[in-house]
C-alpha positions in Angstrom: 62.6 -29.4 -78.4 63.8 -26.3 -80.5 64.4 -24.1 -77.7 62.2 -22.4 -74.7 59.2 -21.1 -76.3 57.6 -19.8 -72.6 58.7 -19.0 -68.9 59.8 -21.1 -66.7 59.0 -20.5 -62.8 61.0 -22.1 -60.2 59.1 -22.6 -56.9 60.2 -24.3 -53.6 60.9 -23.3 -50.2 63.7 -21.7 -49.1 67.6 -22.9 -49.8 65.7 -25.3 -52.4 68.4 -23.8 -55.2 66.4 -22.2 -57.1 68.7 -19.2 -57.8 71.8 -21.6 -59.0 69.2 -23.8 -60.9 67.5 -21.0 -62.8 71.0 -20.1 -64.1 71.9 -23.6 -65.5 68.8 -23.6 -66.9 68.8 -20.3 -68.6 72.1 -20.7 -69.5 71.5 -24.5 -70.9 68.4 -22.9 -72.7 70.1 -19.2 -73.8 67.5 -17.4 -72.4 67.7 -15.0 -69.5 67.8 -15.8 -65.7 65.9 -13.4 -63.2 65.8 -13.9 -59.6 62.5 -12.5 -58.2 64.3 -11.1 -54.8 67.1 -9.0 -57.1 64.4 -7.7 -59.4 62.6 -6.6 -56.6 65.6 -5.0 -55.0 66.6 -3.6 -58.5 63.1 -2.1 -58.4 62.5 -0.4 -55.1 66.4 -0.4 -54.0 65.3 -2.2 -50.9 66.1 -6.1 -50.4 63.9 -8.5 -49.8 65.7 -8.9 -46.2 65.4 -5.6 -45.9 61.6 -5.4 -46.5 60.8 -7.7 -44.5 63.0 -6.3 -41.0 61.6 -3.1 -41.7 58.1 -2.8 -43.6 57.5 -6.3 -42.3 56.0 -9.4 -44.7 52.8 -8.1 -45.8 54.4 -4.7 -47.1 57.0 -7.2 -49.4 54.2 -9.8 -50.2 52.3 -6.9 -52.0 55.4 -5.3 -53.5 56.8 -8.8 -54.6 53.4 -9.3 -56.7 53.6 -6.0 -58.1 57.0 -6.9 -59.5 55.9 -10.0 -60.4 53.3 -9.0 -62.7 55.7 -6.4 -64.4 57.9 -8.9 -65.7 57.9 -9.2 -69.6 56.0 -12.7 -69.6 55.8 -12.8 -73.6 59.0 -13.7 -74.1 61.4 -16.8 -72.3 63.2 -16.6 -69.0 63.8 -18.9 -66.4 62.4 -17.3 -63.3 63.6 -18.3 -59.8 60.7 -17.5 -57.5 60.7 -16.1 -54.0 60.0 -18.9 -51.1 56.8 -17.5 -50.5 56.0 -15.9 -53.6 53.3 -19.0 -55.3 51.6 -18.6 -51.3 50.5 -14.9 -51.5 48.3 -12.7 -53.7 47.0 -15.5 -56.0 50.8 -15.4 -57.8 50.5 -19.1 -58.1 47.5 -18.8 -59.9 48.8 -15.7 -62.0 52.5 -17.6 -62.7 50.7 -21.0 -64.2 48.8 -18.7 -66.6 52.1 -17.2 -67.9 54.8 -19.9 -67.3 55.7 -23.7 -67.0 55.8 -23.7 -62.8 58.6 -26.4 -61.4 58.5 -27.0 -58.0 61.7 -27.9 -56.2 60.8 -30.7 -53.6 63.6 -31.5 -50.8 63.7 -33.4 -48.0 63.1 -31.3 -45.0 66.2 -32.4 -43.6 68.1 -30.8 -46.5 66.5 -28.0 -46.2 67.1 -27.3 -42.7 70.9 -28.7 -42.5 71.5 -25.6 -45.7 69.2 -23.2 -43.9 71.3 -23.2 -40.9 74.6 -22.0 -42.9 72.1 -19.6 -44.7 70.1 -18.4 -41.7 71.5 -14.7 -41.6 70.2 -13.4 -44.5 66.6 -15.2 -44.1 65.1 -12.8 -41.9 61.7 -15.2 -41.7 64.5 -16.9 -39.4 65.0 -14.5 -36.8 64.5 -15.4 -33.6 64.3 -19.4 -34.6 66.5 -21.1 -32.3 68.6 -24.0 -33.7 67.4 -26.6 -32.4 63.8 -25.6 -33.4 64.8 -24.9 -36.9 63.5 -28.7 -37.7 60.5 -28.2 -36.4 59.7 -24.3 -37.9 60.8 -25.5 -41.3 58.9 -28.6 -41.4 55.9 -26.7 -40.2 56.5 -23.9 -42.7 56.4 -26.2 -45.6 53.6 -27.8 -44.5 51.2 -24.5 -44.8 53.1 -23.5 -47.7 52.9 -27.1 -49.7 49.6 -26.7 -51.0 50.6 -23.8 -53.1 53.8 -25.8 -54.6 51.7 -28.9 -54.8 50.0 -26.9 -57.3 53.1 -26.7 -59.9 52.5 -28.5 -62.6 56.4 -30.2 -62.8 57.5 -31.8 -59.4 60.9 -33.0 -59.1 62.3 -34.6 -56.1 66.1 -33.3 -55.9 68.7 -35.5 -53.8 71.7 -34.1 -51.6 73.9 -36.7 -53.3 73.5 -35.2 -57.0 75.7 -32.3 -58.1 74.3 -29.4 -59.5 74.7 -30.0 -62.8 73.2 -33.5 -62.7 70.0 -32.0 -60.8 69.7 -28.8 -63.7 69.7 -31.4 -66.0 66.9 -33.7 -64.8 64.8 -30.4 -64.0 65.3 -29.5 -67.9 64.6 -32.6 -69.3 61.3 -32.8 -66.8 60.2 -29.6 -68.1 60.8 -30.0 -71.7 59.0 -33.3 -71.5 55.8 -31.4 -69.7 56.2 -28.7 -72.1 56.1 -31.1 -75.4 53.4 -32.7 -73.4 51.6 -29.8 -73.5 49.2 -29.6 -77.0 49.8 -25.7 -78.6 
C-alpha cells in the first residue's frame, strides 16, 4: 500500500485506546490524528465532560455530529471517535460513507479494570459505584455493540500486547480491508 488514500475512524467504547492508537497510526501513515472530543472542545471551548455535566448527553450528541460532519473528509486522517459517537445521529452510517471504520473490541474486563483509574473525567460514570462498574459497562456495551458491530474492521485487542504491537496489527488489518476494497 502506497500510503492512506481515505479516513480512518476508530470506534470502541470507552478506555478502548483509541486516542493513543489514532496517533501511532497517523504517525505510522504521516497523516494527521484528530481526536473527536478535542475538536469538539476546540470548536465550542466546552469539553466533552463538560457538555455533558452541564447541557447533559443529548445537547453533546447533537453538537458532536455537527463537528463530525465538519471535518475535511476528502483528504486522510486517522480519526479517533467519541465512545458514543457511531450510536447517535446516524454518524455510523455517515462515517462508513466517508472513512474505513475500525472498531476496537476488548474484553469487558479490560475495559472496566482501565475505566476505574479513568473514571473522573468520564462523566457517563458519575454516580456508578465500584463495584457496579462491571455490570454498567457490560450492559453499556451491550446497547452500544450493535453500532460497532457495524464497522467494517474488527480487531480483538489483548491486555498483554504493548501498544506498538496492537497499532501495528490494527494497520495492517486496515490496509488489508482497504486493498480489499475494489476503487
Amino acid at each position: 500500500m502506497k500510503g492512506l488514500v481515505r479516513p480512518v475512524v476508530l470506534v470502541g467504547y470507552m478506555a478502548a485506546g483509541k486516542s493513543t492508537t489514532a496517533r501511532l497510526l497517523a504517525q505510522s501513515w504521516s497523516v494527521p490524528s484528530l481526536d473527536l472530543d478535542q475538536v469538539v472542545e476546540k470548536t465550542t471551548r466546552l469539553s466533552p465532560a463538560e457538555w455533558l455535566r452541564t447541557k447533559g448527553e443529548v445537547a453533546f450528541r447533537k453538537t458532536e455530529a455537527a463537528v463530525l460532519r465538519e471535518l475535511n473528509w476528502a483528504e486522510p486522517f486517522v480519526l479517533a471517535s467519541g465512545g458514543g459517537t457511531p450510536c447517535y445521529a446516524g454518524n455510523m452510517d455517515f462515517m462508513r460513507q466517508q472513512a474505513l471504520v475500525v472498531y476496537l473490541q476488548w474484553p469487558v474486563s479490560v475495559l472496566v479494570d482501565r475505566l476505574r483509574l479513568l473514571r473522573t473525567s468520564r462523566p457517563l460514570l458519575d454516580g456508578v459505584a465500584d463495584d457496579h462498574l462491571p455490570a454498567y459497562v457490560g450492559a453499556h456495551i451491550l446497547e452500544r455493540n450493535y453500532y460497532y458491530a457495524q464497522a467494517p474492521v474488527r480487531v480483538l485487542l489483548d491486555p498483554h500486547e504493548s501498544e506498538l504491537a496492537s497499532a501495528e496489527r490494527i494497520r495492517l488489518a486496515c490496509e488489508a480491508a482497504m486493498e480489499s476494497v475494489p476503487e
